[in-house]
CHARMM internal coordinates of N, CA and C (Angstrom, degrees):
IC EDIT
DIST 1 N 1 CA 1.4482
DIST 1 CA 1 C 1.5226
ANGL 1 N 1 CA 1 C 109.32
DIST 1 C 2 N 1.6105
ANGL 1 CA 1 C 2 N 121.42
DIHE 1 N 1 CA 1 C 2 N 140.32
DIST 2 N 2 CA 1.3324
ANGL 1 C 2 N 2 CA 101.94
DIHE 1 CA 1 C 2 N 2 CA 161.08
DIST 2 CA 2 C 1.4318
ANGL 2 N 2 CA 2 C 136.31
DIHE 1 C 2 N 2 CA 2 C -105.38
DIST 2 C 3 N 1.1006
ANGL 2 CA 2 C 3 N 149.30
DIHE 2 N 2 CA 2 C 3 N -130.52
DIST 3 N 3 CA 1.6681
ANGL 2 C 3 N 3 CA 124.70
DIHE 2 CA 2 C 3 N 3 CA -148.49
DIST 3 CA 3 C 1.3059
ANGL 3 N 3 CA 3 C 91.89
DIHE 2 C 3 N 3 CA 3 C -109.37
DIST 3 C 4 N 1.8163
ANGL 3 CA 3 C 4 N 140.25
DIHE 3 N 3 CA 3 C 4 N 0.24
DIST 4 N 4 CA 1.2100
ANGL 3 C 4 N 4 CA 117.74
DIHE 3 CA 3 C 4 N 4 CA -153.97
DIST 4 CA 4 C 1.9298
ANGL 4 N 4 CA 4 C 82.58
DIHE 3 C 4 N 4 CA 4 C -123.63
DIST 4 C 5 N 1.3249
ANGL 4 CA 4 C 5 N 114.97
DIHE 4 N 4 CA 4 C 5 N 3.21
DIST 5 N 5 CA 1.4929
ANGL 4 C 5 N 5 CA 116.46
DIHE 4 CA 4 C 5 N 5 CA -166.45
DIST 5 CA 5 C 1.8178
ANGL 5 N 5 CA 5 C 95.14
DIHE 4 C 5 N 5 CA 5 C -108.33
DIST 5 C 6 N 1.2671
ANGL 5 CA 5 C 6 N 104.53
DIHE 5 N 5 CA 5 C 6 N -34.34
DIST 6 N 6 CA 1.4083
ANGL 5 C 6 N 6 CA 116.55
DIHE 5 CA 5 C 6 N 6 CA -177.30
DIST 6 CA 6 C 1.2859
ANGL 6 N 6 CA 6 C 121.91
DIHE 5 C 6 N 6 CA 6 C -99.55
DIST 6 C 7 N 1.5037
ANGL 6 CA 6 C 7 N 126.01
DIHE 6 N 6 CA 6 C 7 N 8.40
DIST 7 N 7 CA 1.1661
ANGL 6 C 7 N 7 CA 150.44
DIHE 6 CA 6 C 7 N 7 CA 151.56
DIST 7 CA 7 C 1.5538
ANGL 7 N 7 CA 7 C 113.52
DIHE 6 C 7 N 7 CA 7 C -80.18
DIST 7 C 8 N 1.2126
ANGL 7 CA 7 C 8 N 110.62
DIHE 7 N 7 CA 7 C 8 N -49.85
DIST 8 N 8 CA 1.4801
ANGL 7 C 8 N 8 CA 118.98
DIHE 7 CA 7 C 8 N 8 CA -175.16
DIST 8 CA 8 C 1.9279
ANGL 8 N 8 CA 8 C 116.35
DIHE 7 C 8 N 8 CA 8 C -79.45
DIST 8 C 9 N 1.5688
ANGL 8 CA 8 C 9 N 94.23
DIHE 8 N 8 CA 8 C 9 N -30.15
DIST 9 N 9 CA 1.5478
ANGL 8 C 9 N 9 CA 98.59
DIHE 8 CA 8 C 9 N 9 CA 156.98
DIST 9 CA 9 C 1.3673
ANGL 9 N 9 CA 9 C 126.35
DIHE 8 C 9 N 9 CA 9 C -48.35
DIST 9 C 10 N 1.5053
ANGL 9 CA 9 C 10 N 110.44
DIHE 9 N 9 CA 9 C 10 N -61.32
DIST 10 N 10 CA 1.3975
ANGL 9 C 10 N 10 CA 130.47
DIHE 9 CA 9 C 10 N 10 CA -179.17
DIST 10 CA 10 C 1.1750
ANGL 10 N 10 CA 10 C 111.80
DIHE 9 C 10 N 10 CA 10 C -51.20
DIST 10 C 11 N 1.7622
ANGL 10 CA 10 C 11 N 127.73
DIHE 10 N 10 CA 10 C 11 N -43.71
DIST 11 N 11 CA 1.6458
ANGL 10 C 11 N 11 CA 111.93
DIHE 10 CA 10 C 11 N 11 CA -167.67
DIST 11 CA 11 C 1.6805
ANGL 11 N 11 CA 11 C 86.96
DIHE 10 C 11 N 11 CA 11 C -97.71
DIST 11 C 12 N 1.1963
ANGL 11 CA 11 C 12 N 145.32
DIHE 11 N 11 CA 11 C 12 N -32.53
DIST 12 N 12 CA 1.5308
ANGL 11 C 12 N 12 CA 128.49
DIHE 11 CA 11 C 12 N 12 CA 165.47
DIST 12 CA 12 C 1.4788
ANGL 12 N 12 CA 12 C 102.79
DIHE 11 C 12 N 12 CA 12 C -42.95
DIST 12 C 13 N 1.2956
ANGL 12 CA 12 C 13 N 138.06
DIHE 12 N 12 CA 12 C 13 N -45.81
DIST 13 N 13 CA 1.6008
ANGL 12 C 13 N 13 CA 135.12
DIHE 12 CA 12 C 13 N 13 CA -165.59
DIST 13 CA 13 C 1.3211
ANGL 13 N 13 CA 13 C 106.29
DIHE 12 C 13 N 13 CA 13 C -79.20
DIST 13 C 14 N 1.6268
ANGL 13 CA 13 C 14 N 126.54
DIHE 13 N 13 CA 13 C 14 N -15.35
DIST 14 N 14 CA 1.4123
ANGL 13 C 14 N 14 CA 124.75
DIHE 13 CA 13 C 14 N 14 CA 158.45
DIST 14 CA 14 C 1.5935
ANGL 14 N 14 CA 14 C 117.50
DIHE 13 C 14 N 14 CA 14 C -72.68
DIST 14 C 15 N 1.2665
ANGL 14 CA 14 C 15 N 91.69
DIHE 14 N 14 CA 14 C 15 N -27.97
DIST 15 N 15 CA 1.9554
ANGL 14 C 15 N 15 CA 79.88
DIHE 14 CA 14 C 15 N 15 CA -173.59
DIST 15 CA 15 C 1.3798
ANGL 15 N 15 CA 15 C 92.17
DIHE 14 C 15 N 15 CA 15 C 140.39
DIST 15 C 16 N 1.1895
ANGL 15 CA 15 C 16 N 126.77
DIHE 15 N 15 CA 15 C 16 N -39.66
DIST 16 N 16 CA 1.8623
ANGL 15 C 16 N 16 CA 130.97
DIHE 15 CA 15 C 16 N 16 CA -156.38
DIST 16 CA 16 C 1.2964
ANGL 16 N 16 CA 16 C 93.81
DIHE 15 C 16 N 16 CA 16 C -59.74
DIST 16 C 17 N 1.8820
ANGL 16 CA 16 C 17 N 93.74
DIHE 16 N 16 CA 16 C 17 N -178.63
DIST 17 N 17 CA 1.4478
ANGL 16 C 17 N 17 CA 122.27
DIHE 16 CA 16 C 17 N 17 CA 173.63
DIST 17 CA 17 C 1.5394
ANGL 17 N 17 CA 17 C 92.91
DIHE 16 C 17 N 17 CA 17 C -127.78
DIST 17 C 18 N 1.4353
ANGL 17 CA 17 C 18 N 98.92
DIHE 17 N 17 CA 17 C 18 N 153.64
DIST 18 N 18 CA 1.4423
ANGL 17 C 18 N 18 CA 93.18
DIHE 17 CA 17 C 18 N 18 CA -166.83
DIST 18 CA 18 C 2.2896
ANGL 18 N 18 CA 18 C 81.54
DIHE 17 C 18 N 18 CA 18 C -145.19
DIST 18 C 19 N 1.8197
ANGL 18 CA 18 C 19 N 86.02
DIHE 18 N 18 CA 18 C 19 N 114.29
DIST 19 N 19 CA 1.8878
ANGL 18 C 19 N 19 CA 98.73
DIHE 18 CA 18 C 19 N 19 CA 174.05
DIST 19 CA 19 C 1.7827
ANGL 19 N 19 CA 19 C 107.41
DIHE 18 C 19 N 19 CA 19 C -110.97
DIST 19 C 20 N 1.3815
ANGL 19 CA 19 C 20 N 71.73
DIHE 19 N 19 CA 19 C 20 N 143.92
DIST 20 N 20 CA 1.6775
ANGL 19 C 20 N 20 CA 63.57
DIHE 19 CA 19 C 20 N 20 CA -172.51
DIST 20 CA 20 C 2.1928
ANGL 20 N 20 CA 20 C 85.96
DIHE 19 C 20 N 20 CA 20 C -121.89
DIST 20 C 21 N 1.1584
ANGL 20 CA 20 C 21 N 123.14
DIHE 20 N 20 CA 20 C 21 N 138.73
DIST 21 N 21 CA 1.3629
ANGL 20 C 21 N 21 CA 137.24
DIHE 20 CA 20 C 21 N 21 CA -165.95
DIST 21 CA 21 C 1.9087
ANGL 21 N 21 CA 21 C 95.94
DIHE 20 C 21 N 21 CA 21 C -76.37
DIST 21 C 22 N 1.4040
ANGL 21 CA 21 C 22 N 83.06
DIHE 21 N 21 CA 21 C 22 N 110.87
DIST 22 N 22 CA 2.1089
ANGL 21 C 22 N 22 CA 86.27
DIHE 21 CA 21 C 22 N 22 CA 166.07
DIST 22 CA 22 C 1.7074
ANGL 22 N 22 CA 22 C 81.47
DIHE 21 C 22 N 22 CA 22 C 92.95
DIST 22 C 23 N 0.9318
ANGL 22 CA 22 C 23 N 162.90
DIHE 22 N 22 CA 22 C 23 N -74.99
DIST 23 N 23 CA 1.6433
ANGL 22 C 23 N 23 CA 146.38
DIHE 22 CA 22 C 23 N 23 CA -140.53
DIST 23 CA 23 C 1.9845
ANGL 23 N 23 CA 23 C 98.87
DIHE 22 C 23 N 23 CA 23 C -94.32
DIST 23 C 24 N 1.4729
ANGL 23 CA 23 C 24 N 105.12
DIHE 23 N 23 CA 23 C 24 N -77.06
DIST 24 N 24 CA 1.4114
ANGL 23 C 24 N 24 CA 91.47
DIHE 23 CA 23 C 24 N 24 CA -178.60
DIST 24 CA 24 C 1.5835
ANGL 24 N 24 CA 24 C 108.57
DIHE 23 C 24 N 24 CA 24 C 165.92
DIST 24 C 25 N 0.9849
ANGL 24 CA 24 C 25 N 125.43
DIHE 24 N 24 CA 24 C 25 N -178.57
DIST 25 N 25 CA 1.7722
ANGL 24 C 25 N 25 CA 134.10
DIHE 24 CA 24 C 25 N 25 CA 177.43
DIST 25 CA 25 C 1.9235
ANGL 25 N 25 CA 25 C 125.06
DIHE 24 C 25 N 25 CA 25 C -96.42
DIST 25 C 26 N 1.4124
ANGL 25 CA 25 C 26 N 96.01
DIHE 25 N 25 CA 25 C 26 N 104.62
DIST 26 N 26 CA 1.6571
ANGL 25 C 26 N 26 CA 80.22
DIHE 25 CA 25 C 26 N 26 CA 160.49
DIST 26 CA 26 C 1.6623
ANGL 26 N 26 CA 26 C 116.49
DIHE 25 C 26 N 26 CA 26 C -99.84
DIST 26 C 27 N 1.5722
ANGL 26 CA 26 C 27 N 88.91
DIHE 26 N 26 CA 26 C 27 N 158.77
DIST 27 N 27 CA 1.4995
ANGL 26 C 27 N 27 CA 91.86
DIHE 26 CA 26 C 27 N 27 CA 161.43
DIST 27 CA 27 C 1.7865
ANGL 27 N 27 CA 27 C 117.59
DIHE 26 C 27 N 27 CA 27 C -152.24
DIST 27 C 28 N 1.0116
ANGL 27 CA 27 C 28 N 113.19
DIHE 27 N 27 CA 27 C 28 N 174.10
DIST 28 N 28 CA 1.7638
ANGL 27 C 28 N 28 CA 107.30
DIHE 27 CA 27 C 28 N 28 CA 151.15
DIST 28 CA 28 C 1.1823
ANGL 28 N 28 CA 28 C 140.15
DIHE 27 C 28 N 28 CA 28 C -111.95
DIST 28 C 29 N 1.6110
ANGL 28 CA 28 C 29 N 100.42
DIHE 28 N 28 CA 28 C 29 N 144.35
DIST 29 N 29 CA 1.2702
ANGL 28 C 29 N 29 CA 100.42
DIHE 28 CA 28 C 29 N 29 CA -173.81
DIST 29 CA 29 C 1.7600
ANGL 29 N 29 CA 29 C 105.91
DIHE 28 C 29 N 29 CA 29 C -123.78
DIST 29 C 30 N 1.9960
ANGL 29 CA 29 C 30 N 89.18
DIHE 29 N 29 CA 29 C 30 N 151.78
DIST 30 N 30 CA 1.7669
ANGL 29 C 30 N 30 CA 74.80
DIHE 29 CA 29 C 30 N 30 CA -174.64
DIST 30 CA 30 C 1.4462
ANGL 30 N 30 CA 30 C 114.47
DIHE 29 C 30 N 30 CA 30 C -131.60
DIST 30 C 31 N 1.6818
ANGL 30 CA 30 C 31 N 118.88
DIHE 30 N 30 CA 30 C 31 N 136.18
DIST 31 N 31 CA 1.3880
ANGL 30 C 31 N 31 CA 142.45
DIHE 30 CA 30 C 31 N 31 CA -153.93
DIST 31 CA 31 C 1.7999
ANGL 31 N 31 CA 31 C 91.63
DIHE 30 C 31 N 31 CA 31 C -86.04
DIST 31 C 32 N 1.5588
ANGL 31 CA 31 C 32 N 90.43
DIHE 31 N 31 CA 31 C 32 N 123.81
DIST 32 N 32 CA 1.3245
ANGL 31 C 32 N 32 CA 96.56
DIHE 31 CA 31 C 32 N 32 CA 177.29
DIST 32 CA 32 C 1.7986
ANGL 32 N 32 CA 32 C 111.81
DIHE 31 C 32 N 32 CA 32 C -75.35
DIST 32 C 33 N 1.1357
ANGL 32 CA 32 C 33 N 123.96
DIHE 32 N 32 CA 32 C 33 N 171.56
DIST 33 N 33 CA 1.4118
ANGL 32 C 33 N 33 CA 140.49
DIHE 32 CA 32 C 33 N 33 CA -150.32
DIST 33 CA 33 C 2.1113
ANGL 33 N 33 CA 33 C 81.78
DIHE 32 C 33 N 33 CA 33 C -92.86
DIST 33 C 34 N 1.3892
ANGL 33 CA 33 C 34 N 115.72
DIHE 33 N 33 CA 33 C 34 N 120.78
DIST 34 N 34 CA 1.1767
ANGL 33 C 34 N 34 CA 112.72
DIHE 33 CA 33 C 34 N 34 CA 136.15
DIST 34 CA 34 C 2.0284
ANGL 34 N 34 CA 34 C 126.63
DIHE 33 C 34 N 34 CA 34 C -160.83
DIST 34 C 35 N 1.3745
ANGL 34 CA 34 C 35 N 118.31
DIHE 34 N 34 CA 34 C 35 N -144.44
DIST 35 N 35 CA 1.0816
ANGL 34 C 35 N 35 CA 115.86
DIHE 34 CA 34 C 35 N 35 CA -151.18
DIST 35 CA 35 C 2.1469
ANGL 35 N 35 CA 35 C 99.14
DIHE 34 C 35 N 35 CA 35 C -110.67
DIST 35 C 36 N 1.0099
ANGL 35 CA 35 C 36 N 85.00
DIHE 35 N 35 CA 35 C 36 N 118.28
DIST 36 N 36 CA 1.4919
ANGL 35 C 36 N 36 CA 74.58
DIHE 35 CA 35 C 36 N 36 CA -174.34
DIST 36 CA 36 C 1.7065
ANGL 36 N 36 CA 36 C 111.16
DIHE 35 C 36 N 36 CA 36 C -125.80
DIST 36 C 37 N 1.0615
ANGL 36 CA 36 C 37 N 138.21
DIHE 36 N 36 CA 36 C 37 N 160.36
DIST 37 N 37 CA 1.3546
ANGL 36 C 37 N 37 CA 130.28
DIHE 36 CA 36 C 37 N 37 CA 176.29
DIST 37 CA 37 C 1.1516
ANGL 37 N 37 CA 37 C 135.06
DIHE 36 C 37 N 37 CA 37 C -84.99
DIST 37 C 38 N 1.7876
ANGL 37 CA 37 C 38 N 145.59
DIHE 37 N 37 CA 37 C 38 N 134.35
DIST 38 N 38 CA 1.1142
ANGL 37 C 38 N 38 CA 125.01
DIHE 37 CA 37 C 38 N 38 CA 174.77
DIST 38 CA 38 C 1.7430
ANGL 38 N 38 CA 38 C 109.14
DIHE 37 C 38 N 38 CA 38 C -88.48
DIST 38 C 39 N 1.6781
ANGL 38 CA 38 C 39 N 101.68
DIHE 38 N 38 CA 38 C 39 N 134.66
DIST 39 N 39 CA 1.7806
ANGL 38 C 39 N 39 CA 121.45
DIHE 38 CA 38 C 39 N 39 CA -166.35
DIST 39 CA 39 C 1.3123
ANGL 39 N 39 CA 39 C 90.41
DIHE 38 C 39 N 39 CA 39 C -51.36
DIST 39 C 40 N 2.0939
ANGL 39 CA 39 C 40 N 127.08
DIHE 39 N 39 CA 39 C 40 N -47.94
DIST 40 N 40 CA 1.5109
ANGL 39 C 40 N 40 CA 90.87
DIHE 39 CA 39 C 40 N 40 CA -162.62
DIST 40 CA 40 C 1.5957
ANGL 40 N 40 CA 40 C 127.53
DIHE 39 C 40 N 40 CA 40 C -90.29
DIST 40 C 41 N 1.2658
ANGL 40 CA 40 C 41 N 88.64
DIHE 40 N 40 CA 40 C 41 N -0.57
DIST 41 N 41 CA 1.9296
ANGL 40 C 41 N 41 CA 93.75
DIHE 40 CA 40 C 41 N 41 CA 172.67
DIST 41 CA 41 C 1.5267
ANGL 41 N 41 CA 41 C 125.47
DIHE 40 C 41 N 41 CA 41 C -112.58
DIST 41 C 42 N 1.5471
ANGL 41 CA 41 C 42 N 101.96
DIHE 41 N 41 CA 41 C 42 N -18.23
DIST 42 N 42 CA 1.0451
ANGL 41 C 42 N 42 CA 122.40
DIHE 41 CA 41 C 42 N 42 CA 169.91
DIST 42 CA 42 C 2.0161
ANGL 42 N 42 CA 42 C 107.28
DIHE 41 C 42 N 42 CA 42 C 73.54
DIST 42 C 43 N 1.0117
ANGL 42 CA 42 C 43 N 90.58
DIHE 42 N 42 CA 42 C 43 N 21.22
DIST 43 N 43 CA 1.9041
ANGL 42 C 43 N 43 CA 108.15
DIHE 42 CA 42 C 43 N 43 CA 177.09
DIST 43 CA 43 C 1.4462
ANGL 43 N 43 CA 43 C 108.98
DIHE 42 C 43 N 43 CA 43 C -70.19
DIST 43 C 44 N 0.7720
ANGL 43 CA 43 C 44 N 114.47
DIHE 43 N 43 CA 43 C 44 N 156.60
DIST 44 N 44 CA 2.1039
ANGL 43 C 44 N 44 CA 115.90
DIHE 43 CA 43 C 44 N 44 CA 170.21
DIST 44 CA 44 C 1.5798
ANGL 44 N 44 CA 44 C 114.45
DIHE 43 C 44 N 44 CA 44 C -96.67
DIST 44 C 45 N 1.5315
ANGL 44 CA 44 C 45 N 103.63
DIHE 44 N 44 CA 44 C 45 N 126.15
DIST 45 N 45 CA 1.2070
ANGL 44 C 45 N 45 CA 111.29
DIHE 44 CA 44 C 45 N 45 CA -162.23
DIST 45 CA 45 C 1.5464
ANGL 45 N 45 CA 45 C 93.33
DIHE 44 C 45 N 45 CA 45 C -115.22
DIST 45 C 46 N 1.5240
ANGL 45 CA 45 C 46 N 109.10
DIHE 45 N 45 CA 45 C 46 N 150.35
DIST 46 N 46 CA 1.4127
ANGL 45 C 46 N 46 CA 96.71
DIHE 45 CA 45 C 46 N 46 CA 176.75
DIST 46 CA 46 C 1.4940
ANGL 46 N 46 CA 46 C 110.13
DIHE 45 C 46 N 46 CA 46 C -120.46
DIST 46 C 47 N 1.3477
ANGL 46 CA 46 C 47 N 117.50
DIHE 46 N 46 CA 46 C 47 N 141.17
DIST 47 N 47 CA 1.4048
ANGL 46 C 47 N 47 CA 131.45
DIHE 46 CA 46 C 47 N 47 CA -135.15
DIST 47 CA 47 C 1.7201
ANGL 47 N 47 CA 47 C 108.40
DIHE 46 C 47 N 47 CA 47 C -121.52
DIST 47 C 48 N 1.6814
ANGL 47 CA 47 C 48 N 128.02
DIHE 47 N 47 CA 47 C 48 N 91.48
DIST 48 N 48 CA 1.1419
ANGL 47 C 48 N 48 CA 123.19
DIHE 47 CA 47 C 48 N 48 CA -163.89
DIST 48 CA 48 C 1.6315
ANGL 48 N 48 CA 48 C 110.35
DIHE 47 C 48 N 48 CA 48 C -52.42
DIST 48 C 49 N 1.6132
ANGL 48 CA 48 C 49 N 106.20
DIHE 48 N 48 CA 48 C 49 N 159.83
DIST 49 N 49 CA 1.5404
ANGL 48 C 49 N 49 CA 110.22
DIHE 48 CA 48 C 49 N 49 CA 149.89
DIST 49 CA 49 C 1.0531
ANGL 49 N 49 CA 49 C 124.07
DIHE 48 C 49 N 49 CA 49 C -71.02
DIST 49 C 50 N 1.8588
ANGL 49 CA 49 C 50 N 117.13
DIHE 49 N 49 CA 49 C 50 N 115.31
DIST 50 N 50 CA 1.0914
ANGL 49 C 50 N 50 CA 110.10
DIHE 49 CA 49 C 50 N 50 CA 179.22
DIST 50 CA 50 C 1.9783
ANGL 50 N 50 CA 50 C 114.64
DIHE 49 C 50 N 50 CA 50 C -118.69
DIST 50 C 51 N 1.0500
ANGL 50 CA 50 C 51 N 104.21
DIHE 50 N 50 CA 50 C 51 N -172.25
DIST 51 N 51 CA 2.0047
ANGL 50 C 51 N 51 CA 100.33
DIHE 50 CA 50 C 51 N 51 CA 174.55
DIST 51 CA 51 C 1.5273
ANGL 51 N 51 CA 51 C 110.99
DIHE 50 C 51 N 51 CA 51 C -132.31
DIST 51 C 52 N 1.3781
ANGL 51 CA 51 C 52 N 116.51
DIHE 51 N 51 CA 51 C 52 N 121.35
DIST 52 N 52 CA 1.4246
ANGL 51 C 52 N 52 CA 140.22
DIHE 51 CA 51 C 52 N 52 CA -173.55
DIST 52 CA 52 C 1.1841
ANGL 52 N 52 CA 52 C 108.56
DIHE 51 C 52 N 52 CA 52 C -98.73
DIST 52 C 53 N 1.4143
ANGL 52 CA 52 C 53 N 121.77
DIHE 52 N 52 CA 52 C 53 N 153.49
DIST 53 N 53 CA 1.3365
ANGL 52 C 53 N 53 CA 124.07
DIHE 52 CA 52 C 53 N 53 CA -171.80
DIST 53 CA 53 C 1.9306
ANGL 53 N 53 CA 53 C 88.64
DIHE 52 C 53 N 53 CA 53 C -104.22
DIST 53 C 54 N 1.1306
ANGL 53 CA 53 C 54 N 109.46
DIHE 53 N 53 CA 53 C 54 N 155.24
DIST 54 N 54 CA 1.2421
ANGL 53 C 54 N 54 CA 123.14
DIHE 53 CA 53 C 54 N 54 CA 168.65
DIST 54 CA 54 C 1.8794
ANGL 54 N 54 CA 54 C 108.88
DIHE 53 C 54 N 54 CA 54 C -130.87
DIST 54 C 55 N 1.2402
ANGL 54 CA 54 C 55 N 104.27
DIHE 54 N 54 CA 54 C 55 N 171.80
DIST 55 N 55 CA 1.7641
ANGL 54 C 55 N 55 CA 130.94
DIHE 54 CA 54 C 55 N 55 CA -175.55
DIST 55 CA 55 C 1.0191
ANGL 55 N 55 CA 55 C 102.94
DIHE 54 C 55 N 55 CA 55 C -142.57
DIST 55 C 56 N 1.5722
ANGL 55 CA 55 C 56 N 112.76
DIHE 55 N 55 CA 55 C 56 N 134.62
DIST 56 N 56 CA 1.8578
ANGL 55 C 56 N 56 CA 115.66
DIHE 55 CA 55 C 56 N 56 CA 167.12
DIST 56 CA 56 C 2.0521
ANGL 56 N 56 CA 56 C 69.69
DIHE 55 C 56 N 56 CA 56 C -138.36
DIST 56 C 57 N 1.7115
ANGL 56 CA 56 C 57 N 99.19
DIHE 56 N 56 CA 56 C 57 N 120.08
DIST 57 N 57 CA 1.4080
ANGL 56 C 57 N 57 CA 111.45
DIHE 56 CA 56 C 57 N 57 CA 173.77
DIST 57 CA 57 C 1.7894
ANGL 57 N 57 CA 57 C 87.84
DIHE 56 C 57 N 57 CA 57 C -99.16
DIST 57 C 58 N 1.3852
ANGL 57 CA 57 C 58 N 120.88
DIHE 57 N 57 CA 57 C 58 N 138.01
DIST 58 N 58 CA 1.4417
ANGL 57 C 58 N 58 CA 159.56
DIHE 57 CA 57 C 58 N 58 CA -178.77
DIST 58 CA 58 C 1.5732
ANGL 58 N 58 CA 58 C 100.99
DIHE 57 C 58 N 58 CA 58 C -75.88
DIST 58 C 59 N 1.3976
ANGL 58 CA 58 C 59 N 114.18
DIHE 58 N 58 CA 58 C 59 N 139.19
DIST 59 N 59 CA 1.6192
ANGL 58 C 59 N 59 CA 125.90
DIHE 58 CA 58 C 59 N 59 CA -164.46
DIST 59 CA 59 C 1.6169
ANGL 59 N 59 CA 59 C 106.96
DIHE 58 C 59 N 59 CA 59 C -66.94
DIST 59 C 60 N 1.3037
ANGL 59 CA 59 C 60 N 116.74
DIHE 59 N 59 CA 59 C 60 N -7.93
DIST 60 N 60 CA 1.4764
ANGL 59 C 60 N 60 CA 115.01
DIHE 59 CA 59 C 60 N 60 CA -168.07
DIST 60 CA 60 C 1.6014
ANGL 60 N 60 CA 60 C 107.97
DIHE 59 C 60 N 60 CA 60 C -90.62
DIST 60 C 61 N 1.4305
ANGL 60 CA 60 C 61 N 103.35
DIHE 60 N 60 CA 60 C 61 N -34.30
DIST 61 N 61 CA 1.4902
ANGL 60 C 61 N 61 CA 107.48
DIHE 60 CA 60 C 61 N 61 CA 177.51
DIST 61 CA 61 C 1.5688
ANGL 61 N 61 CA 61 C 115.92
DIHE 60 C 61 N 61 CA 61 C -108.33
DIST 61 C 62 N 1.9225
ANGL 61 CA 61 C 62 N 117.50
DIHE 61 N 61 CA 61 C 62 N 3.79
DIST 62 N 62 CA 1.2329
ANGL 61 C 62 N 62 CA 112.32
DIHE 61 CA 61 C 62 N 62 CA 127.05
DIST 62 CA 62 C 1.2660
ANGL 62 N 62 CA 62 C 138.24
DIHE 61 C 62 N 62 CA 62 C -36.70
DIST 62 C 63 N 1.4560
ANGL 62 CA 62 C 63 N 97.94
DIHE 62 N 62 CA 62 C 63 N -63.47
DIST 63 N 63 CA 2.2281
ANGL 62 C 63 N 63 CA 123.68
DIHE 62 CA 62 C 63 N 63 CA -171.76
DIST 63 CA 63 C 1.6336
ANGL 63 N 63 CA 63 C 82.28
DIHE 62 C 63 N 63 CA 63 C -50.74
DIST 63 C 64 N 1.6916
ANGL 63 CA 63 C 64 N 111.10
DIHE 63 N 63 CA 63 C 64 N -59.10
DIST 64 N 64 CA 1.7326
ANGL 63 C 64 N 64 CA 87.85
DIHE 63 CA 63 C 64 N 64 CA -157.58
DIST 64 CA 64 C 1.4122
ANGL 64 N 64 CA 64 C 123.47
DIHE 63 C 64 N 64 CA 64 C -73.50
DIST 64 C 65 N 1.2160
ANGL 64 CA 64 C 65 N 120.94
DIHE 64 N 64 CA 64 C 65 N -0.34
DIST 65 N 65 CA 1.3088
ANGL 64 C 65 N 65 CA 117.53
DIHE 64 CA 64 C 65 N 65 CA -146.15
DIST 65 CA 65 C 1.9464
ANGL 65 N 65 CA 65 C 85.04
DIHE 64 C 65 N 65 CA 65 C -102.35
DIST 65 C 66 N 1.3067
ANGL 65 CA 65 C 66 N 125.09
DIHE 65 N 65 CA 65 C 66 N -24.78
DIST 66 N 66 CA 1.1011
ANGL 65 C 66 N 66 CA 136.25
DIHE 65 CA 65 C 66 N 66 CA -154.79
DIST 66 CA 66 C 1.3420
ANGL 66 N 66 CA 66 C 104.23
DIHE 65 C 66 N 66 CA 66 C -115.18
DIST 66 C 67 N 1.8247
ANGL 66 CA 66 C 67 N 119.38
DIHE 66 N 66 CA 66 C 67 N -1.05
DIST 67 N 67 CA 1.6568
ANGL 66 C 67 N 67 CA 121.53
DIHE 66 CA 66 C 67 N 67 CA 143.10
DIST 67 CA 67 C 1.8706
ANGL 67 N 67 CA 67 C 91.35
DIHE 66 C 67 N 67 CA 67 C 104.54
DIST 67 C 68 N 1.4438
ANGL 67 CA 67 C 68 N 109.28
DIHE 67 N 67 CA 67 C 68 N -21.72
DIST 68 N 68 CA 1.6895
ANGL 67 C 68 N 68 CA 103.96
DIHE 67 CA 67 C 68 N 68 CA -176.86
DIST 68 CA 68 C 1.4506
ANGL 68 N 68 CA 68 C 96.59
DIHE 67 C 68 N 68 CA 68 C -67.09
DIST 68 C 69 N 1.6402
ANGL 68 CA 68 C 69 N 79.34
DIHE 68 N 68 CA 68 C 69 N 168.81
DIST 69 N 69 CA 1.7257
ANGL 68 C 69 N 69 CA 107.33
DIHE 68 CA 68 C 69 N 69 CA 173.98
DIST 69 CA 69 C 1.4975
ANGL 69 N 69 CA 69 C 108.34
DIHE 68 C 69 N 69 CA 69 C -142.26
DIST 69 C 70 N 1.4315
ANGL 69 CA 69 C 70 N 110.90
DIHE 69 N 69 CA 69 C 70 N 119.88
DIST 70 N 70 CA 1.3123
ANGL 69 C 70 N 70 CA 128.01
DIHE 69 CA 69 C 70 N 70 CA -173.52
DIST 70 CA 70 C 1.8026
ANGL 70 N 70 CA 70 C 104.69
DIHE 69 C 70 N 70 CA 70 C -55.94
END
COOR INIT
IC SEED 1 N 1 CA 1 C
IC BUILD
């Protein structure tokens, strides 16, 4: 990883939100614990709580990424 991927790990693994101005916001979010099925037996599996990183990318580096011009 390099220092700007492994920087942003670290304050997501505290709890933070981490915005960066013109690109956009990560944060985490966390999936509560439940029971879900496996497709080939169709048995109930039970499925820990875990925490996902999420992205909300910001309208400025939408416009560019998608070639418009405000």
């Amino acid at each position: 990883m390099n220092s700007l991927t492994t920087t942003v790990a670290m304050i997501l693994n505290k709890g933070d939100e981490v915005a960066i101005a013109g690109f956009g916001k990560s944060s985490v979010s966390k999936r509560a614990a439940r029971t879900g099925r496996n497709p080939q037996t169709t048995e109930p599996v039970k499925i820990r709580a875990s925490k996902t990183p999420g992205f909300a990318a910001e309208a400025t580096f939408k416009t560019a990424v998608a070639g418009r011009r405000k």
